[in-house]
C-alpha positions in Angstrom: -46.5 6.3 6.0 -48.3 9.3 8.0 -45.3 8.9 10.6 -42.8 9.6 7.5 -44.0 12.4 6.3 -43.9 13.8 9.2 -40.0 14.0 8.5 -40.2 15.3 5.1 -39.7 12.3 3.1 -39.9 12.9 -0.7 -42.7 10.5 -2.4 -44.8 10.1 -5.3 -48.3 11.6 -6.0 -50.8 9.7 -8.0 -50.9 9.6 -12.1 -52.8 12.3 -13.2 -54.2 11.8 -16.6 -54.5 13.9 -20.1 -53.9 16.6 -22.3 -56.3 19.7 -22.4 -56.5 19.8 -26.0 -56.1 16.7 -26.7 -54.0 16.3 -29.8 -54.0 20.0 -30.3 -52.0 20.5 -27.3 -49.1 18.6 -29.2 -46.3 20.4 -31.1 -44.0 18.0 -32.5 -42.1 20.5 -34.6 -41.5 22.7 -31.1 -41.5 19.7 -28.7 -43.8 21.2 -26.8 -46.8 19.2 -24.9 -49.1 22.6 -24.0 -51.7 21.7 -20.3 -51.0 18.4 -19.6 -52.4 17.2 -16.4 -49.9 17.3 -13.0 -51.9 16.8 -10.3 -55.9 15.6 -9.6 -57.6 16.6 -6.5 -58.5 13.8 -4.5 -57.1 10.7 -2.8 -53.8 10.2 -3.1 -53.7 6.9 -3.6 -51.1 4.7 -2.1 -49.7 7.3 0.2 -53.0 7.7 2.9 -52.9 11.3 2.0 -55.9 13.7 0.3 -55.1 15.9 -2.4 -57.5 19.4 -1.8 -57.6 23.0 -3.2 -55.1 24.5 -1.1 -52.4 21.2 -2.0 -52.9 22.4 -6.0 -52.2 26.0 -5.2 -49.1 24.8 -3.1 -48.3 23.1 -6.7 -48.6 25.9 -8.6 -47.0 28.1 -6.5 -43.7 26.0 -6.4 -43.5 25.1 -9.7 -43.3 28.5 -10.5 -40.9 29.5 -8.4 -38.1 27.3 -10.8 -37.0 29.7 -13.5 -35.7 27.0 -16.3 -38.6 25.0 -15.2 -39.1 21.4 -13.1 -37.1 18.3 -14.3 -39.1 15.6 -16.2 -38.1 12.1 -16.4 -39.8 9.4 -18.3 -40.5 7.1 -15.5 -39.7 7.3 -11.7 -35.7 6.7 -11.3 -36.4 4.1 -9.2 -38.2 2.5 -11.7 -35.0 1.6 -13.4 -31.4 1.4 -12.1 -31.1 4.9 -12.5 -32.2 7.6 -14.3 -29.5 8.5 -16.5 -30.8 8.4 -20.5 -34.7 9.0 -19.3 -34.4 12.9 -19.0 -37.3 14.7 -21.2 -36.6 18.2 -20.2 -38.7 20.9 -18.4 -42.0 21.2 -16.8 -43.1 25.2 -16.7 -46.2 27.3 -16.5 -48.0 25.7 -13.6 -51.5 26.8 -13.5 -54.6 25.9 -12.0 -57.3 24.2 -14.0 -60.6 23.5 -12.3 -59.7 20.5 -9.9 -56.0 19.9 -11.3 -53.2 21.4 -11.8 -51.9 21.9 -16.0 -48.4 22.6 -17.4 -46.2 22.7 -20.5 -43.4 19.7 -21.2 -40.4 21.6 -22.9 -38.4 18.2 -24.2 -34.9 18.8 -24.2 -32.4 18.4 -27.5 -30.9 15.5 -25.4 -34.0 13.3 -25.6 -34.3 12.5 -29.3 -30.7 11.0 -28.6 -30.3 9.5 -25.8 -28.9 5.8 -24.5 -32.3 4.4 -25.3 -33.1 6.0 -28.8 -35.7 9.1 -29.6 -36.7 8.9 -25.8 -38.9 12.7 -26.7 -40.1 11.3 -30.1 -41.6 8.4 -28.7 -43.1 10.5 -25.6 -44.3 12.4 -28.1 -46.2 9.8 -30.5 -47.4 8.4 -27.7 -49.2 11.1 -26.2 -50.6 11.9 -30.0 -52.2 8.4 -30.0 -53.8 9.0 -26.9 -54.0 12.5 -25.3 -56.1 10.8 -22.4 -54.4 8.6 -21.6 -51.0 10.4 -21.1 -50.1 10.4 -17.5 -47.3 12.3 -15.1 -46.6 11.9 -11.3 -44.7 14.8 -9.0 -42.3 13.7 -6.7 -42.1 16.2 -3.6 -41.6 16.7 0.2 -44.9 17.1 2.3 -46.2 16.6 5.3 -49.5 15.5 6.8 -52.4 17.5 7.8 -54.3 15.8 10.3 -58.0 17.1 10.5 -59.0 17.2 13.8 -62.0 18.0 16.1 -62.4 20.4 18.7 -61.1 18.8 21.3 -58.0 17.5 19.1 -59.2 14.3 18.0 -59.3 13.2 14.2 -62.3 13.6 12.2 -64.0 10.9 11.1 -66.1 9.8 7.8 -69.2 8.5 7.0 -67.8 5.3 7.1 -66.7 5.8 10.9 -62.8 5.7 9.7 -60.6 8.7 10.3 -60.2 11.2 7.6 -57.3 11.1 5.5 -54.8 14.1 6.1 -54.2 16.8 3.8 -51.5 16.8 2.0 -49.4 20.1 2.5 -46.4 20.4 -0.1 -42.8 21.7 1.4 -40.9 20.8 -2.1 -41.2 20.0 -5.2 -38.6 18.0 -7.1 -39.7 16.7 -10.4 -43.0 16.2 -12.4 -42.3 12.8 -14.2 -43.9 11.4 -17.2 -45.4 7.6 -16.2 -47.8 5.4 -16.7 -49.1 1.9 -15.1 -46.1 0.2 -15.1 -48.0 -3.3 -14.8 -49.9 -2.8 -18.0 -49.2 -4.9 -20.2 -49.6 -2.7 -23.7 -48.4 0.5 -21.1 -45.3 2.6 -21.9 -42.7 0.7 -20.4 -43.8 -2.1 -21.9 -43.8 -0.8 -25.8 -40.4 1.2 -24.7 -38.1 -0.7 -22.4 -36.8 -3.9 -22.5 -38.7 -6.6 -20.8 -35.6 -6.8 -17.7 -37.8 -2.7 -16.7 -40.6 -4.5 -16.3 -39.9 -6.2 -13.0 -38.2 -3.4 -11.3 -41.6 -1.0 -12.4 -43.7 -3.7 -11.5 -41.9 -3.7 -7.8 -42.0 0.0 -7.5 -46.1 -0.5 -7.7 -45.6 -3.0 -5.0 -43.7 -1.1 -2.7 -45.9 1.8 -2.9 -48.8 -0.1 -2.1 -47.2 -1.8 0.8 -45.4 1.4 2.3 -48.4 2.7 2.7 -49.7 0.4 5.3 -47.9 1.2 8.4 -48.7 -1.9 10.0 -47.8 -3.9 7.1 -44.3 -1.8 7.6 -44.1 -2.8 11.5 -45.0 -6.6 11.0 -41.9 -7.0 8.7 -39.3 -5.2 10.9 -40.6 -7.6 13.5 -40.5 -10.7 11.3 -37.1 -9.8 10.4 -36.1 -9.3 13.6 -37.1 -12.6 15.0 -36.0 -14.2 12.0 -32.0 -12.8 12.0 -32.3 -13.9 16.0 -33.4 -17.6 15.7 -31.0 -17.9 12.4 -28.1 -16.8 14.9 -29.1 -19.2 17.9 -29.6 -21.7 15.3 -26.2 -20.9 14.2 -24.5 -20.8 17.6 -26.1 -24.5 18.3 -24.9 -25.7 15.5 -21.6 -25.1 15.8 -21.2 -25.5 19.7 -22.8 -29.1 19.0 -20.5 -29.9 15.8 -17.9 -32.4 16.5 -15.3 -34.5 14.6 -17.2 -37.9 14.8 -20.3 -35.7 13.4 -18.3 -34.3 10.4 -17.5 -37.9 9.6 -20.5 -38.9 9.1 -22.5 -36.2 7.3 -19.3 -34.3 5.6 -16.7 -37.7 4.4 -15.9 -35.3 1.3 -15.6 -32.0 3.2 -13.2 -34.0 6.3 -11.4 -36.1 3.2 -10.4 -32.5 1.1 -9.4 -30.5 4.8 -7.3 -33.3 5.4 -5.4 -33.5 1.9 -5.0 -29.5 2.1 -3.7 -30.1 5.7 -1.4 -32.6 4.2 0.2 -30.2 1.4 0.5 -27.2 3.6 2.5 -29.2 5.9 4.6 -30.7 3.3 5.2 -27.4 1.8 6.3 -25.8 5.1 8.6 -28.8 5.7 10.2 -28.5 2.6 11.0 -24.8 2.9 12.6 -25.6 6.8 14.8 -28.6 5.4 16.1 -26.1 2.3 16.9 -23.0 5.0 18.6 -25.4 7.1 20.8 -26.7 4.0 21.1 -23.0 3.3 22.6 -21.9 6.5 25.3 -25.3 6.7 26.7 -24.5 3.9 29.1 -21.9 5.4 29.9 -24.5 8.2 31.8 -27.7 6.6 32.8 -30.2 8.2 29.2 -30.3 10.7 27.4 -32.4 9.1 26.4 -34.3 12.4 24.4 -31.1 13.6 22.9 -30.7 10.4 21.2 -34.1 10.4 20.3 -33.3 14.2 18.3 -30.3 13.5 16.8 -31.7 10.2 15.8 -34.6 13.1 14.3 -32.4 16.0 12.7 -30.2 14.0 15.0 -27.1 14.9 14.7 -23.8 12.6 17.4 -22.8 10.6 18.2 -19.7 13.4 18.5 -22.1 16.3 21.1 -24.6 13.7 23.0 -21.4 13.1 23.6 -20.6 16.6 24.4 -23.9 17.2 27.1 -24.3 14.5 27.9 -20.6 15.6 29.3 -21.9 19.1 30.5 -25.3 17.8 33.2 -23.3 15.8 34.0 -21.0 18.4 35.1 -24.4 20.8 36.7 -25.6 17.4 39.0 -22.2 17.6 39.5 -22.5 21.2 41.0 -25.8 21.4 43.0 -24.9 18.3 44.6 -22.1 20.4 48.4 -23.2 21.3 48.8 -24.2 25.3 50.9 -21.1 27.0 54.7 -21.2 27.1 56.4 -23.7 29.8 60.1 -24.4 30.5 62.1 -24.7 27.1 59.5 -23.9 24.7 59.9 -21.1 22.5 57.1 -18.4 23.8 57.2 -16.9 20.1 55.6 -20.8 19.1 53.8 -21.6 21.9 52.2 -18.8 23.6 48.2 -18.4 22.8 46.6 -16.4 20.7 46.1 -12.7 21.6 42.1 -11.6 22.7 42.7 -9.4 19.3 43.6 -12.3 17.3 41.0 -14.3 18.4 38.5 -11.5 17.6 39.7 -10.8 14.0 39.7 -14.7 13.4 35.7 -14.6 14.4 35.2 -11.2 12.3 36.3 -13.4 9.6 34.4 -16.3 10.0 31.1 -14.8 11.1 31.4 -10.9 9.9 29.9 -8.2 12.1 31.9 -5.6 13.3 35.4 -5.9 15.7 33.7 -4.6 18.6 31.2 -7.6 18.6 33.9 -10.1 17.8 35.8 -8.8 20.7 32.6 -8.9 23.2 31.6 -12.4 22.2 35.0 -14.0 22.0 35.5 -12.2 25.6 32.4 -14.2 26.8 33.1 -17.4 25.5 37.0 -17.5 25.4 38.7 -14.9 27.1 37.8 -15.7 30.9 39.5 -19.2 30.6 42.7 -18.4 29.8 44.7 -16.8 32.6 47.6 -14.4 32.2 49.6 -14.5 29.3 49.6 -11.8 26.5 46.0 -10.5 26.0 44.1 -7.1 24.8 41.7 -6.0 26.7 39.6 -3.1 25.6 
C-alpha cells in the first residue's frame, strides 16, 4: 500500500464521526448539515498511513479551493455498481476544528428524488437520530511521508516497529457520506436492499487486505503458480487423451460427436447429389456420366467439364467427312471453324471469341484443308 501511493493512487481515509452541534447543526427546511466531521487526526486505518496537523490543513486548503463545493455521495461508488442515484450534493466551508477537520453538506434538489427514493431526507433523519454517530470518508490522492532518521533510516516506535508515514494530500475528490457497512442496524442496511450489503461488506474486506503488502504479493504469486500448473495440467491432458480413453470415460460425449458427424455428412452429400442433378440437366442424353460422378464422388464443376467435352466429341463426329470424287462438296464438305464456334456459343454461351479458341483446341487441328476461318 506504501508502494502505491507512491504513484498517486486515489483511496479512502477513515470515517470520521459527528455533528458539532449535534441536532442543532441540522436544517431540514435548508438541507443543510452545518460542521460535520471530515477528517480525525490519527491513524489512518486500513491504509498504513498517519493522519497529522499538517494532512488537516492540506484538507482544508483543497477543499477550499472548489468554488461550488466537493461532491458527496452516500456511500463509496464502489460500494455499489455505481454511483449513479447516491449523489447528495456539496461539501463547502472546510475548516479546521481542534484535531479534525468540519464542513457544511449542501444536499442537492436531486436527492429527495432520486432512483432510490428521498436519498437527502433519509440522510437527513438519520443524522437527526444520531448526530454522533453520523460518519463521512474523503477520497483523495496522496502520497507517503516516510519519517526517517539522520542517517535516512525510518523511525521507529516504542514498540520497535517503524513509524507510520504521514500522509501528505495531492487531491482531493469527494467527501462521501458512510458508515460501517458490516453493521448490521448501519445505514446501508436500513437503506439499501440486502443484494448492497455484500458488495459494502467486500469493499471493507478489500481495504483491510490492500493494506498488507505482503498479503498483496502472496496472491500474485498464488495466482501465478496456480494459472501455470492449470495450463501443464491442461497440456497433459490433452497430449495423453486418446480415442480408446474417450470411450471409456465419455460413451455419451463419443455417441453425440458421432451422430453430429453423421448428419453433417449426410447433409453435405445431399447438397453434392442435388448440384450434380442441377448441372445434367442441360446435358440430355448423359445419363451414364451422371451416375459416374454421383459414384466417385466428383463435384458438380469436374461433371460439368466432363459433359462439357463429351458434347464437343458428340459435335465433332457429327461433322460431315470432306468432299471425295462424285459427292456434292455443297453436302458433304465439313463444317466451317465459324460454324463450329457458333454451334458451341449456343450450347455452352460465352462469348464468340472463346467458342472460336476452344473449338480451335479441341477440333480445329484434326481436320486438314478444306474450308475453314481462321482468326
Amino acid at each position: 500500500m506504501q508502494d502505491a501511493l507512491k504513484h498517486k493512487n486515489t483511496f479512502r481515509a477513515d470515517v470520521a464521526r459527528g455533528i458539532r452541534d449535534g441536532k442543532g447543526g441540522i436544517d431540514k427546511e435548508t438541507g443543510i448539515i452545518y460542521g460535520f466531521s471530515v477528517i480525525t487526526k490519527g491513524e489512518a486505518r486500513g491504509h498504513g498511513l498517519e493522519i497529522d496537523e499538517t494532512t488537516l490543513n492540506q484538507v482544508v486548503e483543497l477543499g477550499a479551493k472548489s468554488s461550488i463545493g466537493l461532491k458527496s455521495r452516500f456511500g463509496h461508488p464502489n460500494m455499489s455498481n455505481s454511483a449513479v442515484g447516491t449523489f447528495l450534493g456539496r461539501a463547502k466551508n472546510f475548516r479546521r476544528d481542534d484535531g479534525l477537520v468540519r464542513a457544511d453538506l449542501y444536499f442537492d434538489k436531486t436527492a429527495y428524488s432520486t432512483p432510490n427514493g428521498d436519498l437527502a431526507g433519509y440522510v437527513l433523519d438519520l443524522a437527526g437520530s444520531d448526530p454522533a454517530a453520523f460518519g463521512s470518508s474523503i477520497v483523495f490522492d496522496g502520497e507517503p511521508e516516510y519519517r526517517l532518521n539522520e542517517d535516512g533510516t525510518r523511525k521507529k516506535g516504542a514498540d520497535g516497529k517503524d513509524l507510520l508515514p504521514l500522509a501528505r494530500i495531492t487531491k482531493l475528490w469527494a467527501v462521501d457520506v458512510v458508515d460501517d457497512p458490516a453493521a448490521n442496524n448501519g445505514m446501508f442496511g436500513a437503506f439499501f436492499s440486502q443484494d448492497v450489503k455484500p458488495s459494502a461488506e467486500m469493499t471493507v474486506f478489500l481495504d483491510r487486505f490492500l493494506s498488507n503488502p505482503d498479503a498483496v504479493e502472496k496472491v500474485i504469486s498464488f495466482l501465478e503458480r496456480y494459472a501455470l500448473n492449470k495450463e501443464e495440467v491442461t497440456k497433459m491432458e490433452l497430449k495423453d487423451l486418446t480415442l480408446d480413453l474417450l470411450k471409456t470415460g465419455r460413451e455419451d460425449l463419443v455417441a453425440s460427436l458421432i451422430s453430429e458427424a453423421k448428419a453433417e455428412s449426410l447433409k453435405s452429400e445431399k447438397e453434392r447429389i442435388i448440384a450434380i442433378l442441377d448441372t445434367s440437366k442441360a446435358f440430355p442424353g448423359m445419363e451414364a456420366l451422371v451416375y459416374e460422378a454421383v459414384k466417385n464422388g466428383d463435384t458438380s464443376a469436374a461433371l460439368l467439364e466432363k459433359l462439357k467435352n463429351q458434347r464437343l466429341e458428340d459435335l465433332k463426329k457429327k461433322s460431315p467427312a470432306s468432299a471425295g470424287p462424285g459427292d456434292d462438296p455443297a453436302k458433304t464438305q465439313g463444317k466451317t471453324h465459324l460454324e463450329r464456334a457458333k454451334e458451341y456459343q449456343k450450347q455452352f454461351g460465352g462469348t464468340i471469341t472463346e467458342a472460336l479458341r476452344v473449338t480451335a483446341e479441341k477440333g480445329n487441328n484434326n481436320h486438314k484443308g478444306g474450308n475453314h476461318v481462321t482468326v
